[in-house]
ROKELUM-991249 format. One record per residue (C-alpha): x, z, y; residue in one letter; residue number from 1. Coordinates in nm, 3 decimals. Last residue first. Example, Ala and Ser with C-alpha at 12.3 -4.5 7.8 and 13.67 -1.06 7.14 Angstrom:
! ROKELUM-991249
<node east="1.367" up="0.714" north="-0.106" residuo="S" num="2"/>
<node east="1.230" up="0.780" north="-0.450" residuo="A" num="1"/>
END
This chain:
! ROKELUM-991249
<node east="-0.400" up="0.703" north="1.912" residuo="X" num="169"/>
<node east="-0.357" up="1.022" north="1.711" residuo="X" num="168"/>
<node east="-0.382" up="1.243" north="1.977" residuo="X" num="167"/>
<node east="-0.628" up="1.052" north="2.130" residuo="X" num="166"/>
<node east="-0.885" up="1.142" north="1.838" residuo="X" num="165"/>
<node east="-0.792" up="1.504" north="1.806" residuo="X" num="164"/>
<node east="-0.920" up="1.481" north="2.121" residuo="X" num="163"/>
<node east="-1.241" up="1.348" north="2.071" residuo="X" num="162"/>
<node east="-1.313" up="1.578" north="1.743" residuo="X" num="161"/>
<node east="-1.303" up="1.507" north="1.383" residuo="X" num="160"/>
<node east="-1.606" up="1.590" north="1.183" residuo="X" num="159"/>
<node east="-1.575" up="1.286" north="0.961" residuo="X" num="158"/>
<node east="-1.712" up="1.011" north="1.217" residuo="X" num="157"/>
<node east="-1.391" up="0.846" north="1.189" residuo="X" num="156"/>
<node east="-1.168" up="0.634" north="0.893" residuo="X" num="155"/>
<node east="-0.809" up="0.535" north="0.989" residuo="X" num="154"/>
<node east="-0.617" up="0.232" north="0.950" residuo="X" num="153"/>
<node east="-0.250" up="0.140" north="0.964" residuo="X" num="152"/>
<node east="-0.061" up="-0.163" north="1.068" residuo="X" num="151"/>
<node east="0.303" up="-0.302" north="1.068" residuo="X" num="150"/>
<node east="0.369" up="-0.648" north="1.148" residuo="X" num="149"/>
<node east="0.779" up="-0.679" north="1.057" residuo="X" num="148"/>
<node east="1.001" up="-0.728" north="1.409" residuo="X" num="147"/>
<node east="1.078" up="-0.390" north="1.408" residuo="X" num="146"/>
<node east="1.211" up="-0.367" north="1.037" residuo="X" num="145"/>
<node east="1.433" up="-0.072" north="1.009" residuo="X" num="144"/>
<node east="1.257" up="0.140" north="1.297" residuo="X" num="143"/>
<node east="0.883" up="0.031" north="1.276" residuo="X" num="142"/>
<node east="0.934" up="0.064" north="0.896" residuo="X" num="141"/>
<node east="1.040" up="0.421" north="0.898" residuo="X" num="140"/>
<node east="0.810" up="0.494" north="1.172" residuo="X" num="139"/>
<node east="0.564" up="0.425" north="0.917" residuo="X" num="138"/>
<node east="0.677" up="0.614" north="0.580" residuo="X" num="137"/>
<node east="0.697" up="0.884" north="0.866" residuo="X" num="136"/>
<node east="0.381" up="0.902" north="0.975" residuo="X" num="135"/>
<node east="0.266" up="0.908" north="0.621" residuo="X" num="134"/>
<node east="0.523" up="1.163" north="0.517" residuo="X" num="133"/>
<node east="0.387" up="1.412" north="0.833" residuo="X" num="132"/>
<node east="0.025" up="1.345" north="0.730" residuo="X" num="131"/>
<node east="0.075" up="1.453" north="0.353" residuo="X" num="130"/>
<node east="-0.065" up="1.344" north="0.043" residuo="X" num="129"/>
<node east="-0.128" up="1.515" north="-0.312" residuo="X" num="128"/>
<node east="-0.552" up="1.504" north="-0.240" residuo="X" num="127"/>
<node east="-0.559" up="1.291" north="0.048" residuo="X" num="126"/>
<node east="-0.949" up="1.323" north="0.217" residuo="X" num="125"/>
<node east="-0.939" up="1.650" north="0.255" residuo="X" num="124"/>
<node east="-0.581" up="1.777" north="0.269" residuo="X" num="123"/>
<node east="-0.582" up="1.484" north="0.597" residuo="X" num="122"/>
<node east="-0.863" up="1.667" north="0.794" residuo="X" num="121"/>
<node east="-0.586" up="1.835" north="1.056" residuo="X" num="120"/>
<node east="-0.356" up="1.524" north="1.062" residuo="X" num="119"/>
<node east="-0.631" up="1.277" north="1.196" residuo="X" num="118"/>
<node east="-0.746" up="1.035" north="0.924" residuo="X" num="117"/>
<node east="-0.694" up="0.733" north="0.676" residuo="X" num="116"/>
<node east="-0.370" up="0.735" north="0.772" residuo="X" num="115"/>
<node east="-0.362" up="0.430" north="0.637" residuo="X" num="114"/>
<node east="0.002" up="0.167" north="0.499" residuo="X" num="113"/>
<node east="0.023" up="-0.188" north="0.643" residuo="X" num="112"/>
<node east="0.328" up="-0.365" north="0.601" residuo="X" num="111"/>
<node east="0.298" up="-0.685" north="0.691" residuo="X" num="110"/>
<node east="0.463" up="-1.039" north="0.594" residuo="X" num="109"/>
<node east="0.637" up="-0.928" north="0.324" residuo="X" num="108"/>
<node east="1.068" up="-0.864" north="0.332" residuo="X" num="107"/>
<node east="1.118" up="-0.821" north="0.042" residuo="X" num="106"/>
<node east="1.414" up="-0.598" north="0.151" residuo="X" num="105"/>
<node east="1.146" up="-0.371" north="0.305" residuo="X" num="104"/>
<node east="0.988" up="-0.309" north="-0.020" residuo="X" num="103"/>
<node east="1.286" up="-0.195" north="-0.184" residuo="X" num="102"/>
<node east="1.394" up="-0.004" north="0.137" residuo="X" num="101"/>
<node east="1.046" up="0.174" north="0.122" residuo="X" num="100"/>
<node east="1.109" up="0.219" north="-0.174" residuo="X" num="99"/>
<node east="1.432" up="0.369" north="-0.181" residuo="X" num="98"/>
<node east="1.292" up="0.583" north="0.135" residuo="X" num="97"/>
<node east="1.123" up="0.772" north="-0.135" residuo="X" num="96"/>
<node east="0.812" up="1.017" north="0.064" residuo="X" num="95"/>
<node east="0.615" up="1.033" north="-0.199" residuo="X" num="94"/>
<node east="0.576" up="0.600" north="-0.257" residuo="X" num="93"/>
<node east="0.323" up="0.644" north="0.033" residuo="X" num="92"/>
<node east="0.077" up="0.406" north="-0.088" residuo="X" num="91"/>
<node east="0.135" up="0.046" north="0.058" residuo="X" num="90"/>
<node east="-0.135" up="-0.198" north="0.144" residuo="X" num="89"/>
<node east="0.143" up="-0.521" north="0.147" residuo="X" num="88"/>
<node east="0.102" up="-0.869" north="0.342" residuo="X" num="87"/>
<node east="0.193" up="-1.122" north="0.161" residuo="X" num="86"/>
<node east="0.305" up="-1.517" north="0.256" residuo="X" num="85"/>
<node east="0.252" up="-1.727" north="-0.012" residuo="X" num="84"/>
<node east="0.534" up="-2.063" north="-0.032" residuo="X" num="83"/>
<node east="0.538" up="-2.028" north="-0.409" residuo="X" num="82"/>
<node east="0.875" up="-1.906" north="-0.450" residuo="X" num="81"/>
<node east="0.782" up="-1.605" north="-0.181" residuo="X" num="80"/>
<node east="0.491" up="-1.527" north="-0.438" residuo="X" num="79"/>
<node east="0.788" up="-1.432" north="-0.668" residuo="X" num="78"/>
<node east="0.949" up="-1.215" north="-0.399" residuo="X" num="77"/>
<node east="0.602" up="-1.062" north="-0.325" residuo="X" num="76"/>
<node east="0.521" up="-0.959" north="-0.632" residuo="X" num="75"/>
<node east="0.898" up="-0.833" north="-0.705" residuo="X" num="74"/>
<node east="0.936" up="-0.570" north="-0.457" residuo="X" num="73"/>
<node east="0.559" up="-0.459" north="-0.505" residuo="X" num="72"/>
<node east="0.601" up="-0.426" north="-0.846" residuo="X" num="71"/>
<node east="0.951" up="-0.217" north="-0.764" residuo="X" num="70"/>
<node east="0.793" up="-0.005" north="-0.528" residuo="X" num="69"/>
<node east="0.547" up="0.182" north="-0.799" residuo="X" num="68"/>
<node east="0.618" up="0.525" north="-0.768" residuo="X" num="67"/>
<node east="0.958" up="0.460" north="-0.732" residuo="X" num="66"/>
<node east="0.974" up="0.558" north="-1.136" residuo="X" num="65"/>
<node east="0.611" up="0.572" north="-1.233" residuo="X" num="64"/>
<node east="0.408" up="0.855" north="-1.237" residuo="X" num="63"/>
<node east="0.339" up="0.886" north="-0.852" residuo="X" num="62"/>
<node east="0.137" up="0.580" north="-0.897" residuo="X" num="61"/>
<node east="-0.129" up="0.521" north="-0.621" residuo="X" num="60"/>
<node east="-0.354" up="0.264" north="-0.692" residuo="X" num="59"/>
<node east="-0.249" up="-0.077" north="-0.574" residuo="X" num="58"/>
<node east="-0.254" up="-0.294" north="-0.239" residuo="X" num="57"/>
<node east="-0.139" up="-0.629" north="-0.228" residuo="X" num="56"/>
<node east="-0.286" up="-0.912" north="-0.025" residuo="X" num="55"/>
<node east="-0.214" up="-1.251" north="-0.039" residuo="X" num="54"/>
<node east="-0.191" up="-1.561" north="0.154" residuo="X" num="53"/>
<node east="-0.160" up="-1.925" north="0.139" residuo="X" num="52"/>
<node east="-0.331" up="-1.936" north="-0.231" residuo="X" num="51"/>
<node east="-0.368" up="-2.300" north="-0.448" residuo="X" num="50"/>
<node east="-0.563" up="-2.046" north="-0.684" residuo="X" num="49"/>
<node east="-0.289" up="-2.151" north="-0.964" residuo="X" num="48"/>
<node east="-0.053" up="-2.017" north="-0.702" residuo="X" num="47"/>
<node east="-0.227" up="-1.724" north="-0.674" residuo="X" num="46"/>
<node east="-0.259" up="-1.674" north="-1.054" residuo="X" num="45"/>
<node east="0.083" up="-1.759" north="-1.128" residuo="X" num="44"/>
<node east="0.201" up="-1.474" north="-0.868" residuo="X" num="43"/>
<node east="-0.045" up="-1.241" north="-1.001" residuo="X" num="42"/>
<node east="0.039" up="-1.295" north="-1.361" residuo="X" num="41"/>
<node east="0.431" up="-1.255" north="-1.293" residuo="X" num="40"/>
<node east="0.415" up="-0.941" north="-1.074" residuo="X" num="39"/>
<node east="0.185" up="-0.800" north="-1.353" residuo="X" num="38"/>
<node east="0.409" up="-0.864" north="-1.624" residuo="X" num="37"/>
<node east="0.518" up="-0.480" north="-1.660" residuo="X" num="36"/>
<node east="0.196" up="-0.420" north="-1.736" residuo="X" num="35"/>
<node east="0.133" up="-0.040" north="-1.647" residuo="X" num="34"/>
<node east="0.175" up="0.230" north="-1.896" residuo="X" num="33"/>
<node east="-0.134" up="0.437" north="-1.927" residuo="X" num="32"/>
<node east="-0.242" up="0.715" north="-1.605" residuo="X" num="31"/>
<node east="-0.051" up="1.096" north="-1.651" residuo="X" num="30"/>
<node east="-0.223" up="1.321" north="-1.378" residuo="X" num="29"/>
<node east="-0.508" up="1.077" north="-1.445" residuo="X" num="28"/>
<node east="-0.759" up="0.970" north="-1.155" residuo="X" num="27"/>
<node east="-1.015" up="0.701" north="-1.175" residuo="X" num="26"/>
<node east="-1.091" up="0.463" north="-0.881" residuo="X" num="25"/>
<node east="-1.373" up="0.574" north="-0.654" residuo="X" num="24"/>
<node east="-1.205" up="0.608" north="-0.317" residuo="X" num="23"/>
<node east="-1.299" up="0.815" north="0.055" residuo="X" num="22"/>
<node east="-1.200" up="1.221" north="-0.115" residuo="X" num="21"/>
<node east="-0.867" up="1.100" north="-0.249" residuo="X" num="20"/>
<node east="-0.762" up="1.231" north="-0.613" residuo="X" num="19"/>
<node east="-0.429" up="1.145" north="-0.675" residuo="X" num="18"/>
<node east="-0.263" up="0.977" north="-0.986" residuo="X" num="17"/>
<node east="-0.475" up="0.684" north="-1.000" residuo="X" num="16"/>
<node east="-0.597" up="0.454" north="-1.246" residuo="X" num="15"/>
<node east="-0.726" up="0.074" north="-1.285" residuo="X" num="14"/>
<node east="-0.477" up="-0.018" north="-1.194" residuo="X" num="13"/>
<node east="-0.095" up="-0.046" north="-1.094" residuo="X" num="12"/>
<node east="-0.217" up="-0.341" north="-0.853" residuo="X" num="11"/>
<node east="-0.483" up="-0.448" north="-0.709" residuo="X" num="10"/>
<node east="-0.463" up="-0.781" north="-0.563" residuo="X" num="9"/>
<node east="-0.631" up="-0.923" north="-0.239" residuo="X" num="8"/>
<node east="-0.708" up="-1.275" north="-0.202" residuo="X" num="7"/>
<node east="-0.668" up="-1.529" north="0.083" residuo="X" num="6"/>
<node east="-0.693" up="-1.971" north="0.131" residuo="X" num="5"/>
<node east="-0.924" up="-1.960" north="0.357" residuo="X" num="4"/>
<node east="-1.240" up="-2.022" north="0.150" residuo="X" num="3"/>
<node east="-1.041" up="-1.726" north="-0.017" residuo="X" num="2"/>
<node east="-1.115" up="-1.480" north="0.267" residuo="X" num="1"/>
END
């Protein structure tokens, strides 16, 4: 993507306060302090890069106040100075519509936040998430932003069956 002018940041890294069965990244029930600069260095960085669009996705930070809206929030507002659009990976933020709001009101170019799976093999794969708060963290956006992109992935070929499979669609 960055021949075309795209990068993907991870934020809140490099650990992780949940344990899902699909990802690598370290877990800690209590991870180090983030750097509060990180909004900062990212924006300079993808400006510096000459950047048209950016990614953000981070580790999932149920430690931090928000868990973690707030860099969001401000990444994409100071990208927004630079002219970079952003499309945000969001964790669930446990269920806080304050960050959802937070994020909302920064108004990024899509909010995309997985499933990952159908409801009935979710407690595998999401160690500390739940289905229901996904779908809602989504229908959230759908109904405060509807004109916002909003996407969401999900992983098969883990035991799930056809019609679980429709369900979901």
């Amino acid at each position: 993507c960055y021949t075309r002018g795209e990068l993907a940041f991870l934020m809140l890294a490099p650990h992780c306060t949940r344990k899902c069965g699909f990802c690598r990244i370290s877990t800690l029930n209590s991870p180090a302090a983030v750097d509060h600069y990180e909004p900062e260095k990212i924006a300079a960085m993808a400006n510096e890069l000459m950047l048209d669009y950016v990614v953000l996705t981070s580790t999932t930070r149920d430690d931090l106040p928000l868990a973690g809206a707030e860099f969001f929030s401000r990444t994409i507002s100071l990208l927004k100075v630079h002219g970079i659009q952003s499309e945000v990976l969001i964790p669930d933020f446990s269920g806080q519509r304050k960050s959802f709001e937070l994020v909302a009101a920064a108004e990024p170019a899509v909010v995309a936040h997985n499933l990952e799976t159908v409801s009935g093999r979710y407690e595998q794969y999401r160690q500390g998430g739940d289905w229901r708060r996904s779908w809602a963290l989504l229908r959230w956006f759908r109904n405060h932003r509807p004109r916002l992109i909003i996407k969401t992935s999900i992983m098969v070929g883990t035991g799930e069956t056809i019609a679980e499979l429709y369900r979901l669609f």
